[in-house]
C-alpha positions as CSV (number, residue, x, y, z in Angstrom):
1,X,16.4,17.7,-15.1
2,X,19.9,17.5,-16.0
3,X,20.7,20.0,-13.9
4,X,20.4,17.4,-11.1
5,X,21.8,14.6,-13.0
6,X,24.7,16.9,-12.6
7,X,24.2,17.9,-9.3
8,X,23.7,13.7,-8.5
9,X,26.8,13.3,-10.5
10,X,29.1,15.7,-9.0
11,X,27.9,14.8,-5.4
12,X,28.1,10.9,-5.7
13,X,32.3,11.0,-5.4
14,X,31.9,13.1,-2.0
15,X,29.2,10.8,-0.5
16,X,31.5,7.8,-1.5
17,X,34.5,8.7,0.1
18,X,32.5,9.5,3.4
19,X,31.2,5.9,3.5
20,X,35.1,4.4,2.4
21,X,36.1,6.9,5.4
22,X,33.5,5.5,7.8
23,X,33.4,2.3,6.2
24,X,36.7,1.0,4.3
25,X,36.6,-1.7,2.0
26,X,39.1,-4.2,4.2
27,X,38.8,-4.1,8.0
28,X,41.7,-4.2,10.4
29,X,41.8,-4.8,14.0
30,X,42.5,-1.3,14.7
31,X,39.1,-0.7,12.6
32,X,37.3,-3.1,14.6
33,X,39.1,-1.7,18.2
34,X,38.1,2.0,17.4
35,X,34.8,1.0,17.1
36,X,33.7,-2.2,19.2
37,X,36.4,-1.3,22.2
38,X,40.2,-3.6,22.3
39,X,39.4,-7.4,21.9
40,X,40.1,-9.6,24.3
41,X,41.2,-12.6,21.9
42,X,41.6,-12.9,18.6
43,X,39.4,-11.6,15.3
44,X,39.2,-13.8,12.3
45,X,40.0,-10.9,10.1
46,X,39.8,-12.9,6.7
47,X,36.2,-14.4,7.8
48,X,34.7,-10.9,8.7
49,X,36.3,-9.5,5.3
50,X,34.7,-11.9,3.7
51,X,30.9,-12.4,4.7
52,X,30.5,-8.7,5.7
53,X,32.9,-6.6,3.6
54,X,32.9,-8.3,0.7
55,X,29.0,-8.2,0.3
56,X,28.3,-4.5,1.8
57,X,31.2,-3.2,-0.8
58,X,29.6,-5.7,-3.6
59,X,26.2,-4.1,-3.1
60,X,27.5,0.1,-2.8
61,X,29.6,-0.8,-5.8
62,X,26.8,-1.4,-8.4
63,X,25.7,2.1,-8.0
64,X,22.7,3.8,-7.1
65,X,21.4,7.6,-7.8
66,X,22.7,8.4,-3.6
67,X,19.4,10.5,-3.6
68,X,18.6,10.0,-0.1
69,X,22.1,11.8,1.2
70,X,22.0,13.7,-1.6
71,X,18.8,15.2,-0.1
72,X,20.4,15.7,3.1
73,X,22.9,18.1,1.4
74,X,20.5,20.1,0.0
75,X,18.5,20.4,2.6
76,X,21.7,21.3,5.4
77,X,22.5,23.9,2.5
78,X,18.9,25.4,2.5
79,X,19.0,25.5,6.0
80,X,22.3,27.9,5.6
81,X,24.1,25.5,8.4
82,X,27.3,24.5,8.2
83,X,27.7,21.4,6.1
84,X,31.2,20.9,7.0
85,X,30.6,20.1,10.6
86,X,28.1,17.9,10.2
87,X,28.9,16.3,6.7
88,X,29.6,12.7,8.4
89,X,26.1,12.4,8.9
90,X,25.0,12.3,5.2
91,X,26.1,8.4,5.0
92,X,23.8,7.7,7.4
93,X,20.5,6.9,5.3
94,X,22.4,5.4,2.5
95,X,24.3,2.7,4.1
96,X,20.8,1.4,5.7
97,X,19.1,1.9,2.4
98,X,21.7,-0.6,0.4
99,X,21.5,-3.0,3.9
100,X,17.3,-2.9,3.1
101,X,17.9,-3.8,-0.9
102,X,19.7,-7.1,0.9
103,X,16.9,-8.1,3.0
104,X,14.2,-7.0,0.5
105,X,16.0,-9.5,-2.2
106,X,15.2,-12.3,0.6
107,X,12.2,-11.6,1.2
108,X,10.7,-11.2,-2.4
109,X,13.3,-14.0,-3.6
110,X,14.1,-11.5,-6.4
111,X,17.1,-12.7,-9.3
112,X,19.0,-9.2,-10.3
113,X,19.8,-6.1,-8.0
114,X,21.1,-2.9,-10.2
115,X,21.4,-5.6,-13.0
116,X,23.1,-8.3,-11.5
117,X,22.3,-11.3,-9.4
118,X,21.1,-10.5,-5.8
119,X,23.7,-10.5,-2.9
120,X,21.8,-13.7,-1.6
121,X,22.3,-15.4,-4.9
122,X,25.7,-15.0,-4.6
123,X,27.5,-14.9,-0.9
124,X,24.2,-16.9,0.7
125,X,20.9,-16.1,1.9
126,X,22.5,-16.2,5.6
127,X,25.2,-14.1,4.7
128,X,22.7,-11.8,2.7
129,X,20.2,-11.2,6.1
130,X,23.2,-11.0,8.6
131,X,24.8,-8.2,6.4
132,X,22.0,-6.3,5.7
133,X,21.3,-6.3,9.8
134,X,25.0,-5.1,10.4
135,X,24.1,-2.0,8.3
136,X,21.2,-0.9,10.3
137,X,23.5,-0.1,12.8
138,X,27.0,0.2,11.9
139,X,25.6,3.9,10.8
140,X,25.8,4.5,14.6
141,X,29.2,4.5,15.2
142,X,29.0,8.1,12.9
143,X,26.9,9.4,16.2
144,X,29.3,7.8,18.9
145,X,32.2,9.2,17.0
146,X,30.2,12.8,16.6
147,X,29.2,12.6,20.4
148,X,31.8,15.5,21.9
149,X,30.5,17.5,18.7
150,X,27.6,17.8,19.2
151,X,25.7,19.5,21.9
152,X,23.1,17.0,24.6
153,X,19.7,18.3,23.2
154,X,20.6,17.8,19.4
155,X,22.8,14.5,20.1
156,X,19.5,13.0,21.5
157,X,16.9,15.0,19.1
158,X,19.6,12.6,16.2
159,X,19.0,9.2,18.0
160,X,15.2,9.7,18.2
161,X,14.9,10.2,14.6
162,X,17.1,7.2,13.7
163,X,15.6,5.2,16.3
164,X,11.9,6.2,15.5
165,X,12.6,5.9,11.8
166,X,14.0,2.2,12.0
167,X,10.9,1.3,13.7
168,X,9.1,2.6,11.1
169,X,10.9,0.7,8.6
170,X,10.0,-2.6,9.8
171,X,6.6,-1.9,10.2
172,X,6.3,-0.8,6.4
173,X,7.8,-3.8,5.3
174,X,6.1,-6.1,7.3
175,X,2.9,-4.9,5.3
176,X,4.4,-5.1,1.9
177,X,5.4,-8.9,2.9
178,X,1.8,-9.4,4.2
179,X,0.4,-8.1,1.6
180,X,2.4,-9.8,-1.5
181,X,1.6,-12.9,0.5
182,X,-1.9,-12.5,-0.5
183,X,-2.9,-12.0,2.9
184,X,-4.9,-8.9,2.4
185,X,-6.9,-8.0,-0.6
186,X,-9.1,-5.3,0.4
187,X,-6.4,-2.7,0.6
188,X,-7.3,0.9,0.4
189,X,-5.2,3.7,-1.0
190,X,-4.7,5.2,1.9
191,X,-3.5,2.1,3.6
192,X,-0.8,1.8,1.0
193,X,0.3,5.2,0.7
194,X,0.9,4.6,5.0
195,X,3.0,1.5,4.0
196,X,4.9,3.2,1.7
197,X,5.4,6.3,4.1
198,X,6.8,3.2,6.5
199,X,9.0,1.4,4.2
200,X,10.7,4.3,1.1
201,X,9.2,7.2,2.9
202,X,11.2,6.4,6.0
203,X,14.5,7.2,4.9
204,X,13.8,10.2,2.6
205,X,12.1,11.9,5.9
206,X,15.0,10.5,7.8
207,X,17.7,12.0,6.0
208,X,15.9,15.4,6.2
209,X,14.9,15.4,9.9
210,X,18.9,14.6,10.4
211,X,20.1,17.5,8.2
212,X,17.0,19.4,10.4
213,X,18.2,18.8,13.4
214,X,21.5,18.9,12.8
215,X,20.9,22.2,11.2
216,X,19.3,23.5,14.5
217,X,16.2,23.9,12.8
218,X,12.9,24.3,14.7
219,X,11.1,21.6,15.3
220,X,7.9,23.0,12.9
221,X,11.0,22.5,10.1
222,X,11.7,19.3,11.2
223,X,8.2,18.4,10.9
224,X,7.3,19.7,8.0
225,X,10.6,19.1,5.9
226,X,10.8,15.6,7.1
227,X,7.1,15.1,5.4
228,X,8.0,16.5,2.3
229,X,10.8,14.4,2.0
230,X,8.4,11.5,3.3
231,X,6.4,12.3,0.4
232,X,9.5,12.1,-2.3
233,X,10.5,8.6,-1.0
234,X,6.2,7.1,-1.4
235,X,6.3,9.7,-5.0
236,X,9.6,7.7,-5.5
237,X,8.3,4.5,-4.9
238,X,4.7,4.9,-7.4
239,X,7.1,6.2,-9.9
240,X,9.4,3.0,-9.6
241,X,6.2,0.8,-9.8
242,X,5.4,2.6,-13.1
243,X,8.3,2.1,-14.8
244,X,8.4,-1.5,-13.8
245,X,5.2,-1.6,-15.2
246,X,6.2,0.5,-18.6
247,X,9.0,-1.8,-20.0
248,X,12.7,0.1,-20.8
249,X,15.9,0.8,-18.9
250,X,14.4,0.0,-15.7
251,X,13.3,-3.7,-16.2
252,X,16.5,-4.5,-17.6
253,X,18.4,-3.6,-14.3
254,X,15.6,-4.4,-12.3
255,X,14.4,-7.7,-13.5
256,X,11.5,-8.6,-15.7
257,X,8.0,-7.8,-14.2
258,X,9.3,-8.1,-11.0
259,X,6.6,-6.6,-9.1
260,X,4.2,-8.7,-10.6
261,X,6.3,-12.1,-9.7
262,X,6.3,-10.7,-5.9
263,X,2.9,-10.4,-5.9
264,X,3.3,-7.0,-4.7
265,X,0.2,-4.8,-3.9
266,X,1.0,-1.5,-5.4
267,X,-1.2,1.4,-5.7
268,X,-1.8,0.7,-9.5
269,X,-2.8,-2.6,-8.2
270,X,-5.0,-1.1,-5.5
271,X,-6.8,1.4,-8.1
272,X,-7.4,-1.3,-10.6
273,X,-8.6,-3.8,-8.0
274,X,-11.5,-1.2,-7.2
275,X,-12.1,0.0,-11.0
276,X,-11.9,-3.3,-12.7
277,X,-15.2,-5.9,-13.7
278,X,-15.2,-8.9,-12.1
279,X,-13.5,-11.3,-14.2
280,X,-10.6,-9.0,-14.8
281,X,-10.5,-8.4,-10.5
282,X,-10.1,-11.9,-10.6
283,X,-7.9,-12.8,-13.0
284,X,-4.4,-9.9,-11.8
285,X,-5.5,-11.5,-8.3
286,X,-4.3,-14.6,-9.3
287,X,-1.5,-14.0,-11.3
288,X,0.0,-11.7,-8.5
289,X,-1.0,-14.7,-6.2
290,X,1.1,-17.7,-8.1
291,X,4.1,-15.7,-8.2
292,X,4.5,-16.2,-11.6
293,X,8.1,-15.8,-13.7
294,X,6.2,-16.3,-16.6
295,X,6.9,-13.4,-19.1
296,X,3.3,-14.0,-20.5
297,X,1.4,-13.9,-17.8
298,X,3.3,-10.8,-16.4
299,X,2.2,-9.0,-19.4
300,X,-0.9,-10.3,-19.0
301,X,-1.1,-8.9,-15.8
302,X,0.6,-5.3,-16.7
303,X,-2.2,-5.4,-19.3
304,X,-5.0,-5.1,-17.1
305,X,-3.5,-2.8,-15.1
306,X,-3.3,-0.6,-18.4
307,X,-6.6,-1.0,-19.5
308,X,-7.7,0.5,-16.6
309,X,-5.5,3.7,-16.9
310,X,-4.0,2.6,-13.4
311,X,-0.2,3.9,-15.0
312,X,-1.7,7.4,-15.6
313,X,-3.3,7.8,-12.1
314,X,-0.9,6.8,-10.6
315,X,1.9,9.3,-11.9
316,X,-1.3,12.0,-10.7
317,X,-1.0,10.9,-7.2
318,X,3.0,10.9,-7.2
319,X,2.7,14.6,-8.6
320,X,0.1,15.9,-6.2
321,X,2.1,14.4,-3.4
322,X,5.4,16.4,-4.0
323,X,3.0,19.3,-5.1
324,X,1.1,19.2,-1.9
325,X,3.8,18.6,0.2
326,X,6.3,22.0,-1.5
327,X,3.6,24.2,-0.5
328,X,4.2,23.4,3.2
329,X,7.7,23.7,3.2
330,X,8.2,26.9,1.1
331,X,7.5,29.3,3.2
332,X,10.0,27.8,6.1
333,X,12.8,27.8,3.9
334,X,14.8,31.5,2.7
335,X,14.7,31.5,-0.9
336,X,18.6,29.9,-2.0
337,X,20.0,28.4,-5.0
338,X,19.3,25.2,-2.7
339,X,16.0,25.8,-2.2
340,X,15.3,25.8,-5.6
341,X,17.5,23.0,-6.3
342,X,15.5,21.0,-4.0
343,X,12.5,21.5,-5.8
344,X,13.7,20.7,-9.0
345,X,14.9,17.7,-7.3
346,X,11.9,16.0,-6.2
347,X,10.4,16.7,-9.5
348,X,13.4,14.7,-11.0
349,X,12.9,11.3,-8.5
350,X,9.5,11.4,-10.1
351,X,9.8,12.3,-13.9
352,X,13.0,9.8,-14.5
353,X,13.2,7.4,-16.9
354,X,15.6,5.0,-14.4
């Protein structure tokens, strides 16, 4: 494990000067020219800097484990390609992922991102949404700007995935809000582990069907790797929800029992749901449903979902999944200092402590 806090460590630098590069912290209107064509008036630079710079910058500055490009490296490096061509691309899942962590805050109304307040409590809730779109697709420009690089077949093999995947992305998230609304009770495990391969599965397998791709891998190895990592982002998210639900590190950067405030329907929810009596059934239901901020009634609520063992299945499912998924993938990929790397990499997103 700290093998790849080290590996994390040493590669966070490199992915953060890719975004600066791509990205810089103050636009200019030769920024702005190079990428949206020559104006034909006149930008109000200060105003752009500050509701879009400002809060994208605000937001990649607090951190993050850069897992998701991360993976990308690892995988480009497994695939024996050349990283150097195709490095620009790596930036590509992280700058949506931070633009999602905006939106999400929105949506769920949560108080502290990476331990402090939310972009939205701070620059606006309109600034907030509008920012978070803007870095859906200012990850494009990386493909215009690669577009004499790269060859006709792969240049439209890399829009489909990112096209495909954003789809996805919305779907998955347009369950989780259902769902947190109260809107569905009845939800099977099966169900949720699809909403989870929609909403943090999405940009795991989209960062490794780009570094696929890009790699000239076949399209069995983009298939197969991009499920894999599919399964480290919905491993990723169980393991999240069970530290949320197990107190430490994690709550205090995280927020206090947020999952149980948002009402969210996660698969310890789900498993205790079907294993619980009656009164206890009823009773999480409607403390996830009133959106409590109550630190009593959150406990309260983690408490069932203890006394049904809900924590300890659901770190077996998160383990299977990775488990299950390696098998595929091992055979496809030569065996590599990266290959074993990447294994002892999705073990990490799912044994950490943060």
């Amino acid at each position: 494990m700290d093998d790849i806090i080290r590996f994390l460590e040493k590669e966070k630098p490199f992915i953060d000067s890719k975004i600066k590069e791509h990205f810089p912290e103050k636009l200019d209107g030769d920024y702005l020219d190079g990428i949206l064509g020559k104006t034909r008036y006149e930008y109000d630079l200060d105003s752009i800097n500050k509701s879009i710079t400002e809060p994208v910058w605000d937001i990649l500055k607090r951190g993050g484990k850069r897992w998701r490009p991360a993976l990308f490296l690892l995988i480009v490096k497994a695939m024996g390609a050349d990283l150097e061509k195709i490095q620009d691309f790596v930036i590509i899942p992280e700058i949506i992922h931070n633009g999602t962590l905006m939106t999400d805050d929105v949506e769920d109304d949560s108080e502290l991102r990476r331990g402090k307040p939310c972009i939205h409590k701070i620059y606006g809730v309109d600034v907030a949404i509008n920012t978070g779109n803007f870095m859906y697709y200012i990850p494009l420009t990386i493909l215009i700007k690669n577009k004499d690089n790269l060859d006709p077949k792969t240049l439209l093999r890399v829009y489909g995935v990112y096209t495909k995947e954003m789809i996805n992305l919305s779907i998955g998230q347009g369950l989780d809000i259902w769902w947190h609304k109260g809107k569905a009770n009845d939800i099977t495990e099966k169900q949720y582990l699809q909403m989870c391969s929609c909403k943090t599965g999405t940009l795991a397998r989209m960062a490794a069907k780009l570094a696929v791709a890009l790699s000239n891998g076949t399209e069995e190895q983009e298939e197969k790797i991009g499920r894999f990592a599919e399964s480290i982002g919905i491993a990723f998210q169980i393991h999240d929800d069970v530290l949320s639900a197990s107190g430490g590190k994690f709550q205090e950067k995280k927020g206090y029992g947020d999952d149980i405030t948002e009402g969210k329907r996660t698969l310890m929810v789900i498993y205790t749901l079907k294993k619980a009596n009656e009164k206890d059934r009823i009773r999480l239901l409607k403390i996830l449903d009133t959106h409590t901020r109550d630190k009593k009634l959150i406990k309260e609520a983690i408490d069932i979902l203890k006394k049904y063992d809900s924590i300890d299945y659901a770190k077996k499912i998160a383990r299977e999944l990775v488990s299950d998924a390696w098998k595929e993938i091992d055979p496809l990929l030569p065996d590599s200092d990266a290959k074993r790397k990447l294994k002892s990499f999705a073990d990490f997103l799912i044994e950490r402590d943060i």
